[in-house]
N, C-alpha and C positions, 0 to 999 in steps of 0.2 A: 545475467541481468538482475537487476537490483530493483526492488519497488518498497515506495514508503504505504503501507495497507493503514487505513483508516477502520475505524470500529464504525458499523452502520448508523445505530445514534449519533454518536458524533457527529458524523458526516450529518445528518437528516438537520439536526440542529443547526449548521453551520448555513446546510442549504436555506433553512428557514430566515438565519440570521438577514442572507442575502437579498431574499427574496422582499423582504421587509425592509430594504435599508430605499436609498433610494437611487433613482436609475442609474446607470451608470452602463459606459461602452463595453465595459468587460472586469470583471472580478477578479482579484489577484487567483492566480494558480495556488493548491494548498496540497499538502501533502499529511502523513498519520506522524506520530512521535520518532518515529523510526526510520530506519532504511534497510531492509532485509534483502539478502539475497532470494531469488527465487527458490535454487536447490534447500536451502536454510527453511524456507516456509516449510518446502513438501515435507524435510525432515520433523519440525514442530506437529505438522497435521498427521502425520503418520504414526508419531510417539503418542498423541493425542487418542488415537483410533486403538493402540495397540498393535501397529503390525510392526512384523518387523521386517518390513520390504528395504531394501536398500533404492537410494535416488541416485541419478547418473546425472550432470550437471551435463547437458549436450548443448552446443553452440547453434543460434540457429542464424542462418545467411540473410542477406538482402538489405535493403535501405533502412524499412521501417526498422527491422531490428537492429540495426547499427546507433540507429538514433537511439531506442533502447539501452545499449551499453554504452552511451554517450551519458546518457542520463538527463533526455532532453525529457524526459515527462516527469522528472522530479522536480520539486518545491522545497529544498532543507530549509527556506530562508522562512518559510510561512507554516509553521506545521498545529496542528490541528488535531485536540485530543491527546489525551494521555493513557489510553488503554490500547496495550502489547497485545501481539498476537495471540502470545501463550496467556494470555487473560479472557480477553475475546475465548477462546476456545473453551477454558475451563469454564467460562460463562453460560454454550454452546449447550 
C-alpha cells in the first residue's frame, strides 16, 4: 500500500485555508508532495531512529484494504505542501 503523508503544518494551514473559504458541499480530496510506499516509510523512520530492524512488506486482506492498493484514498491530482518525509523527520 502506498500513501501521499502530508507534514502536520501544511496540512493545519490548508485546513485553515478551508475553513475560511466559503461553504461549500465538500472540499476537493488532497494528498502530501509524494507517494510513498508504506514499507518505504517504515524504512525512512527506522533509518531515522537508528535501528537497524529490517521491514517485511506483508499483504493485508479484505475490501477496505483492496481499496487501499487501488489507491482509492489518494489525491496525485491535488497535492499539498512540499515537505518530504525524510525532512519532516529530520525536523522531528
Amino acid at each position: 500500500m502506498s500513501f501521499p503523508p502530508i507534514e502536520t503544518s501544511e496540512l493545519a494551514a490548508r485546513l485553515v485555508e478551508i475553513a475560511g473559504a466559503k461553504p461549500a458541499e465538500r472540499s476537493p480530496d488532497i494528498g502530501g508532495p509524494e507517494i510513498r510506499r508504506h514499507d518505504d516509510l517504515a524504512r525512512a523512520y527506522l533509518a531515522w531512529r537508528g535501528s537497524r530492524r529490517g521491514v517485511a512488506a506483508v499483504g493485508v486482506p479484505g475490501r477496505i484494504a483492496a481499496g487501499y492498493r487501488a489507491g482509492a484514498h489518494m489525491a496525485p491530482q491535488n497535492p499539498v505542501g512540499t515537505v518530504r518525509f525524510e525532512d519532516y523527520l529530520l525536523r522531528s
